[in-house]
Backbone bond lengths (Angstrom), bond angles and torsions (degrees), N, CA, C in turn:
res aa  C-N    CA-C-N  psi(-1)  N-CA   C-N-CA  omega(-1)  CA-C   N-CA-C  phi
1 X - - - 1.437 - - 1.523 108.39 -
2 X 1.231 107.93 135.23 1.782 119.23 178.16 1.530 108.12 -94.04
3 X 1.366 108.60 125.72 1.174 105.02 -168.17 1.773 90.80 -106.25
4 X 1.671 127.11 146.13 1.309 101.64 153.73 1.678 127.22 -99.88
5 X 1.431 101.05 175.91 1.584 115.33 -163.50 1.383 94.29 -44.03
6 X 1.461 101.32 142.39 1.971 110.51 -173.36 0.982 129.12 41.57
7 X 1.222 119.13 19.94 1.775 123.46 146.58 1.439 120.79 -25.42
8 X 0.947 137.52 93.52 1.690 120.22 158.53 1.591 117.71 -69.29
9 X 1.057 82.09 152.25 1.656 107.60 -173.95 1.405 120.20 -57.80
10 X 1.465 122.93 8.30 1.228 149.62 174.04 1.990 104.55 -106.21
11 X 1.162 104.98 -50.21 1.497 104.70 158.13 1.401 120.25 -58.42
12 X 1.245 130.31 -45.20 1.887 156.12 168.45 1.632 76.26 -33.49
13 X 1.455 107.13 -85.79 1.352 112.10 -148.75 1.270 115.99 -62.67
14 X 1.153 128.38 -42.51 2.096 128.16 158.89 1.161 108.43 -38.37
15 X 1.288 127.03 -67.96 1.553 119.04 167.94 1.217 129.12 -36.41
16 X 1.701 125.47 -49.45 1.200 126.43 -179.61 1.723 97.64 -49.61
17 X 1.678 94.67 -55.56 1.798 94.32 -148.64 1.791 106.21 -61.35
18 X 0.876 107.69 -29.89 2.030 123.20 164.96 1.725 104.86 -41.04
19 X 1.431 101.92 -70.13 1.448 89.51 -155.01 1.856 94.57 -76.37
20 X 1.073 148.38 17.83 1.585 132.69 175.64 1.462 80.71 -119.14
21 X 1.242 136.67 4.01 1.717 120.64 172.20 1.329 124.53 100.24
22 X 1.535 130.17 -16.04 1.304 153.90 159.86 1.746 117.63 -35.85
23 X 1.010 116.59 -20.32 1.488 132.78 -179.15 1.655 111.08 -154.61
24 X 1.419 122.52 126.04 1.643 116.58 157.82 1.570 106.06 -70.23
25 X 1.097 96.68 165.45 0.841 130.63 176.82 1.496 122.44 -29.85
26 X 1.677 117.00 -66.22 1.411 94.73 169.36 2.266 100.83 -110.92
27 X 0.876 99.62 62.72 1.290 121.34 169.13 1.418 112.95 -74.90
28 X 1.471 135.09 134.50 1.362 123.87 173.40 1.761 113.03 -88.84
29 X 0.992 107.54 153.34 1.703 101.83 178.77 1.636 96.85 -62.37
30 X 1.320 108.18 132.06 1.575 131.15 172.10 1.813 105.75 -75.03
31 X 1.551 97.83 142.52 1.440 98.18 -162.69 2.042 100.82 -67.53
32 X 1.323 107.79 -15.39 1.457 118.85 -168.78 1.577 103.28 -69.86
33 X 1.178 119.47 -69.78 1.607 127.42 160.34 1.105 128.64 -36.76
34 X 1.281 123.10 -61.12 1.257 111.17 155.33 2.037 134.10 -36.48
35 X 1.823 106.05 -33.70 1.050 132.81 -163.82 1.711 84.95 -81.37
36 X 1.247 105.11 -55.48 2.013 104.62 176.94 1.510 105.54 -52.23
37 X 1.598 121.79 -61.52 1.391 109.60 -162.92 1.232 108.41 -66.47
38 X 1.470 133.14 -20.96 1.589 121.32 141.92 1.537 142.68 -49.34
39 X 0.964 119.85 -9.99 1.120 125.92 176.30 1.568 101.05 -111.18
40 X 1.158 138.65 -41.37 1.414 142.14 154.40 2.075 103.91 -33.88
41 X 0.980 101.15 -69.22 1.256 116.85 164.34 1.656 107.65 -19.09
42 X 1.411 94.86 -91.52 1.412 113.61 -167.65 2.033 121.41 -49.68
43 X 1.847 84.61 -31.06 1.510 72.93 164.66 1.463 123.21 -97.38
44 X 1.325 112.41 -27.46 2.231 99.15 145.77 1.209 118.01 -26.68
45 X 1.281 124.48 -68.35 1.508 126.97 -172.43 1.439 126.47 -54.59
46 X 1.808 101.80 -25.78 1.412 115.74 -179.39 2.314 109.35 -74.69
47 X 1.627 85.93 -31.81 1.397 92.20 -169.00 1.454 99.35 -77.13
48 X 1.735 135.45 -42.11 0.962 127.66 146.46 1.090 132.46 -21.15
49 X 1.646 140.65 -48.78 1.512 129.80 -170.51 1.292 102.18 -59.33
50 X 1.501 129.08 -18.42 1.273 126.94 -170.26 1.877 114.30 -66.78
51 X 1.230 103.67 -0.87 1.341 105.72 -150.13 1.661 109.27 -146.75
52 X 1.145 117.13 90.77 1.434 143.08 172.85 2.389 90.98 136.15
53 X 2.165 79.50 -159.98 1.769 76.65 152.76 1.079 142.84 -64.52
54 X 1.393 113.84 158.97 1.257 113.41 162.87 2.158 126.73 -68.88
55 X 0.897 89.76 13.03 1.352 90.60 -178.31 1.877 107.32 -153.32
56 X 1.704 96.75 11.89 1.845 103.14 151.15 1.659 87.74 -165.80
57 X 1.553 97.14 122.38 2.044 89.77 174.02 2.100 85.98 -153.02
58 X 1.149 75.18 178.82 1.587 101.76 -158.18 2.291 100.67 -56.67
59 X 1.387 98.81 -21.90 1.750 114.39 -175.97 1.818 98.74 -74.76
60 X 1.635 109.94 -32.51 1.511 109.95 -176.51 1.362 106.18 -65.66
61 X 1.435 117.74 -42.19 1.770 127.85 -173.06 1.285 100.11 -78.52
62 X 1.552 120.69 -26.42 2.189 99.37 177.07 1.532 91.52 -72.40
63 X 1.584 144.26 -52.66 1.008 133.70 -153.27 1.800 107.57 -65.24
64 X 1.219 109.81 -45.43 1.323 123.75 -173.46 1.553 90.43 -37.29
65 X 1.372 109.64 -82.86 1.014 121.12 164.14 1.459 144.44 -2.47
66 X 1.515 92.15 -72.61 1.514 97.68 167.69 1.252 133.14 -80.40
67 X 1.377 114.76 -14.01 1.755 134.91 -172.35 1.277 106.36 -123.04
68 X 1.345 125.45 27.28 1.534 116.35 -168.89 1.755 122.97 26.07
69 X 0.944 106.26 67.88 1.286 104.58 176.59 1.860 114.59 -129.88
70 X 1.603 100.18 96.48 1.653 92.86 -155.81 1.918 114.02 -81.15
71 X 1.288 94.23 0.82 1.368 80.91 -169.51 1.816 102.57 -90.30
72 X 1.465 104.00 6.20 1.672 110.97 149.10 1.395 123.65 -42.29
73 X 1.873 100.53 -69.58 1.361 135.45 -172.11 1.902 92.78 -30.08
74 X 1.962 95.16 137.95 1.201 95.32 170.67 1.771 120.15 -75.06
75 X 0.922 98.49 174.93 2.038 107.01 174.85 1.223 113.07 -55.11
76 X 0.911 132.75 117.07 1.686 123.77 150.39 1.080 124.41 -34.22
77 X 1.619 113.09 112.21 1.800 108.06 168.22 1.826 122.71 -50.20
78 X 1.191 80.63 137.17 2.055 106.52 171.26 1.602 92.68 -48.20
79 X 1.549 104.47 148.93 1.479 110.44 -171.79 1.398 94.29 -78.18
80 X 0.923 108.90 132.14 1.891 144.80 176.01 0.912 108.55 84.16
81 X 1.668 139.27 26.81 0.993 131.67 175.05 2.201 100.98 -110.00
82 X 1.385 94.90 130.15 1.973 114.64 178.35 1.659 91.15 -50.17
83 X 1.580 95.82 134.20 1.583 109.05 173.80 1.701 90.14 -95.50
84 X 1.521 112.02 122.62 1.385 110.96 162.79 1.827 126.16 -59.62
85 X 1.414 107.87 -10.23 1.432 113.13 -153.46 1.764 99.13 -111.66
């Protein structure tokens, strides 16, 4: 899926629910769906804590993510150092 430049993750999710059929076209995201892709969400993020630290792991970056919350977001790699993400 192509997201465009500055999409929020509220746009992400209308789109998703559009193209599997969950919303027409100019349909607004339903407060219920949205309420699912949160809880979908939340248990990604849960299976994530399993995975890095405990106090920065892969569950902090779905939330960041999904809840705007940047001081989740991992570090920026050191110049020349491969961003895993």
């Amino acid at each position: 899926m192509k997201v465009a430049p500055g999409a929020t993750i509220d746009d992400e999710l209308v789109e998703m629910a559009r193209r599997v059929g969950e919303l027409g076209p100019d349909e607004p995201m339903r407060p219920t769906l949205r309420d699912f892709a949160d809880h979908v969400a939340g248990r990604c993020a849960r299976i994530g804590d399993l995975y890095g630290d405990w106090d920065r792991n892969a569950g902090d970056h779905i939330r960041a993510v999904m809840h705007g919350f940047p001081g989740l977001m991992p570090d920026a790699p050191a110049d020349g150092e491969k961003s895993e993400i």
